[in-house]
N, C-alpha and C positions, 0 to 999 in steps of 0.2 A: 371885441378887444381893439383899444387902438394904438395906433403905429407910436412907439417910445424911442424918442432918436438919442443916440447918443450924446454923453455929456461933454461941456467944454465945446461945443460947436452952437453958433449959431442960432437962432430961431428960424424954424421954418416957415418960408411966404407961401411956399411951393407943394404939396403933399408929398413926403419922400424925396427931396429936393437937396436934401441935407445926409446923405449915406453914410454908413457906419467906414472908416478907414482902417486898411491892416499899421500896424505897425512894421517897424523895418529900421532895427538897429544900427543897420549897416551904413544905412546910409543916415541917422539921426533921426528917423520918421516917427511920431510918437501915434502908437497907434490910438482908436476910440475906449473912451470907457464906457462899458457897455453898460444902462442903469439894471437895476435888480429884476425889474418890470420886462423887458424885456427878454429875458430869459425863464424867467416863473412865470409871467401870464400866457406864454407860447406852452408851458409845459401842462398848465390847469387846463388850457380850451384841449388841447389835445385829449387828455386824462377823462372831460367831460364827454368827447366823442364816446372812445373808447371803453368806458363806465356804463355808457347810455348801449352800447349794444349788447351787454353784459349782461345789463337789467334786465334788460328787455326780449333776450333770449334771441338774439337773432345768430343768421348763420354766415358761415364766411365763405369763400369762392370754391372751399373743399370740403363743403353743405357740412362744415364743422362749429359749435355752437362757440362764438365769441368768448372770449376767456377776460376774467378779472384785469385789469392793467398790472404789469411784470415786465423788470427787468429783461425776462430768458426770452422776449419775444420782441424783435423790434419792428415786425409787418403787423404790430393791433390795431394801428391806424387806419391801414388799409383796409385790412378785413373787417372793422368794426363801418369803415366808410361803403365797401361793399355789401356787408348785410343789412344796414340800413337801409340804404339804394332799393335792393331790393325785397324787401319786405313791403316797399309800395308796388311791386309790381306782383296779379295777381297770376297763381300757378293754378287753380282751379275755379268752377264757376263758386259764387258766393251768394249767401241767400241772409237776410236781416229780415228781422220781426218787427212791428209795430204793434201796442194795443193803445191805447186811447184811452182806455180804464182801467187796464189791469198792469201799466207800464212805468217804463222808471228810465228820464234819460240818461241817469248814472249806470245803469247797467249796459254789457256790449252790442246788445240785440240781436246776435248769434245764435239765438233759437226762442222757441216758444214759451219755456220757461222763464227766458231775462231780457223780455220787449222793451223795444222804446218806449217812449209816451207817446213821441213828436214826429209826425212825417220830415221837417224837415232838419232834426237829429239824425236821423238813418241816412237824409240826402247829406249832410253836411259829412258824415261819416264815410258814405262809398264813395266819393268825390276825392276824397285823399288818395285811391289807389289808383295806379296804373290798370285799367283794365285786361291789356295784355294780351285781347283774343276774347277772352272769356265773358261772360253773364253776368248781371248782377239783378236777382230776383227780390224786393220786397212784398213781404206778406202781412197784410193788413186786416187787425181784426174790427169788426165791426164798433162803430163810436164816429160822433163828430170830430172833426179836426178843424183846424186853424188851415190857413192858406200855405201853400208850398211851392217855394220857387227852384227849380232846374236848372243846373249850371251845365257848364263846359266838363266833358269829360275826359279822362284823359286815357291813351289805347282806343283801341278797337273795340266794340264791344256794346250790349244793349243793356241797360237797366229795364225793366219793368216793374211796375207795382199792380199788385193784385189784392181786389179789396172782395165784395161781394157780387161773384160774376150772375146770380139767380136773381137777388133783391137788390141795385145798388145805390140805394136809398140807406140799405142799412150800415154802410159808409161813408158817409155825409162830407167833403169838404168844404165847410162856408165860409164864409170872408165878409164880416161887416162893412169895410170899405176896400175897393177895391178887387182885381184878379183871383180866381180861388188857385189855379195851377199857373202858372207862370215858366215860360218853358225862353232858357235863353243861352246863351252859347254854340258850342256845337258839341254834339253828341245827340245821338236817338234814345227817346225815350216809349215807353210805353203805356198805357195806364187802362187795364181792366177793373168793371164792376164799382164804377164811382158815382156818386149824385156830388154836382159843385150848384151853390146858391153862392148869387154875390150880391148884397142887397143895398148895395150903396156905391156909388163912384163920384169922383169929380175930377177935371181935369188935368190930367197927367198919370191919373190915377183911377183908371175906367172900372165900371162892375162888369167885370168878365166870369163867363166860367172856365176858359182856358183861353188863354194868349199864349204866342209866342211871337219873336224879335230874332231879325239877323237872322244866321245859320240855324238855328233853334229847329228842331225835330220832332213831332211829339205823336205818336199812334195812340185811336183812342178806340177799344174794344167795348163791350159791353160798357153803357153811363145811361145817367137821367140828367138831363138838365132841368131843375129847379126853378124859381125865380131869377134871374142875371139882368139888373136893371142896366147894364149896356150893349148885351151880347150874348149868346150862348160860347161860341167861338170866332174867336179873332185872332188871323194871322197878320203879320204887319213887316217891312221893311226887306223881303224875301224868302222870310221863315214858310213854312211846314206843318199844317196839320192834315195826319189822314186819318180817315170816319172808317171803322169796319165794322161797328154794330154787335147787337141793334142799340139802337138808341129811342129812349124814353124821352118825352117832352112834357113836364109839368107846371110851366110857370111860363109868365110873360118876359118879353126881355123885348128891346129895342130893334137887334134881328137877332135871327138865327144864328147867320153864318156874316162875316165882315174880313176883307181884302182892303190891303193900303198898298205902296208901292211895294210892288213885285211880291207882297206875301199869298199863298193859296193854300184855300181848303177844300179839299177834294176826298169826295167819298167812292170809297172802292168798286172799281166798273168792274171787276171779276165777278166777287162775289158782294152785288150791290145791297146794301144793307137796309133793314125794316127800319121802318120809323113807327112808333107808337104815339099819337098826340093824345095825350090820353083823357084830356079836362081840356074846356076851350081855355084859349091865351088869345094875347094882343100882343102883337110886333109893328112895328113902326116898317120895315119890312124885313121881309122872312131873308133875301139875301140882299147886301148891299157891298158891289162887286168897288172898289174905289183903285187904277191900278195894279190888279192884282188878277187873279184866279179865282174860281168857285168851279168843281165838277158837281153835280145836284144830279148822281145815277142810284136811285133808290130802288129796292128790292118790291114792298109795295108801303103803303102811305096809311096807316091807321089813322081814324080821325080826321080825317081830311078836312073835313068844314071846321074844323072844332079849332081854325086859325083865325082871326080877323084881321084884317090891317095889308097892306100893300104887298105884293106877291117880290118885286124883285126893283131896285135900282141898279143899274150899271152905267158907270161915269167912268171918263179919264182911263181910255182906250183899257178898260178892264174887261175880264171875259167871262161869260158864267156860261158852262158850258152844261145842256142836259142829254146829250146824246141825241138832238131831236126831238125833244119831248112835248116841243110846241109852248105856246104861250101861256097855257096853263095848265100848264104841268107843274108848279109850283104851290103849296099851299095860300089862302090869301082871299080876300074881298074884294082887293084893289090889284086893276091893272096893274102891271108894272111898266117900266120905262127905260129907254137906254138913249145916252146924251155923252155927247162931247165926245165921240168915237170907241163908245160903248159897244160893247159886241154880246147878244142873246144866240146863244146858238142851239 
């Protein structure tokens, strides 16, 4: 709604520049005439508010269910203003469904019966609430998807998505061109039992199977990586990814693992995770540290020879850290190499 200045005054150069005046007989003062608009378009936005928390069943500050617009009430604004408010914030943890074939993204995806279609429906979906403290659990049933990108989240709080923690191939993320998971903002994400292929990139627009950017967060439990014609994972600009396994390797990719300013992917020294190479590949190399980080503490190394191509670059005082694992401790045919204040340790 926009601002309706009074008649008989002025044009405004100024926004609100031009104020409504009292009248004041007393002394001759002729007050403003107020136009129609402003008195009835203040009264519809209001009614709109008020209306919409009606509909929509929300609660007010004495967890009492918002009431029809009435005369006999004149705090509905407020209360219609505070159960809105918090209706995005959530009171317990939240769980959404996805299927791929058996889904509909018109439905709420609120259980197993009324799934999404689209992974990133459910994201576009949980992203609206304040987290609050609490969870937010997506369950994913087996089927290909399209690419999914991860925003900023708002609270405290972890999303996860869980696809097929035994086979997770039978959850497929691919991306014709470019990233299959895309992890950007701030908030932690999770993502158990996934295969991502990304079988095509071009510049500005890499074939990843996970990226992430900035604050971005991303834990990656049970995955296959696939074919990734630029990367398995790449963190970049001082983003976050961490490896807990195990993880499957079934496709070629450019490397592995990829670090740009200040981003690092580090796989867990607690409990260091299996790698299974399961069919020979080709990497250009297996990590290419570029200002950044790489921890490379594996549980043990399935397949081991079944890699060809250059074991490691590190450039641009980047650091790939194996715990001491020696020089070739990395999968690989080819030496690797560290330049420009490069650090193998």
């Amino acid at each position: 709604m926009k601002y309706n200045q009074p008649y008989g005054m002025p044009e405004e150069d100024v926004l609100y520049s031009v104020p409504f005046v009292n009248g004041d007989p007393s002394i001759g003062r002729a007050g403003s005439i107020p136009p129609a608009e402003s008195i009835e378009y203040d009264q519809r936005e209001i009614i709109a508010v008020i209306q919409w928390a009606y509909d929509h069943g929300y609660r007010d500050y004495a967890a009492q269910l918002c009431q029809a617009p009435t005369n006999a009430d004149l705090t509905q604004l407020l209360k219609a203003i505070f159960g809105i408010f918090n209706s995005r914030l959530l009171t317990t943890p939240r769980e959404y469904w996805v299927d791929g074939v058996a889904g509909n993204d018109a439905n709420d995806g609120l259980s197993a019966a009324k799934p999404f279609k689209t992974l990133q429906k459910a994201q576009d979906t949980l992203v609206r609430f304040n987290l609050n403290g609490f969870d937010v659990t997506v369950h994913v049933a087996p089927a290909t998807y399209a690419k999914l990108t991860v925003g900023s989240i708002s609270g405290s709080g972890n999303v996860t998505y869980i696809g097929d923690t035994t086979t997770p191939s039978n959850c497929t993320i691919s991306s014709p061109l470019g990233a299959c998971i895309i992890g950007t903002g701030t908030g932690k994400y999770w993502f158990y039992g996934f295969k991502v292929t990304a079988l095509d990139g071009q510049l500005g627009n890499y074939g990843i199977g996970v990226v992430t950017y900035g604050t971005a967060t991303i834990g990656l439990g049970p995955m296959e990586f696939g074919y990734c014609k630029d990367g398995h994972l790449w963190a970049s600009n001082g983003s976050y990814i961490g490896v807990y396994g195990p993880v499957r390797i079934t496709g070629n990719a450019a490397a592995h693992m990829l670090t740009d300013s200040g981003g690092r992917v580090l796989y867990d020294v607690v409990n260091k995770p299996m790698i299974n190479i399961v069919n020979p590949i080709t990497v250009s190399q297996w990590a290419n540290v570029g200002s950044g980080i790489i921890g490379a503490a594996y549980g043990t190394i399935t397949g081991f020879g079944n890699v060809t191509g250059k074991k490691y670059d590190v450039s641009r005082n980047g650091i790939l850290d194996t715990l001491g694992g020696g020089v070739n401790y990395l999968p690989g045919t080819v030496a690797g190499t560290t330049s420009t204040g490069g650090q193998y340790l």
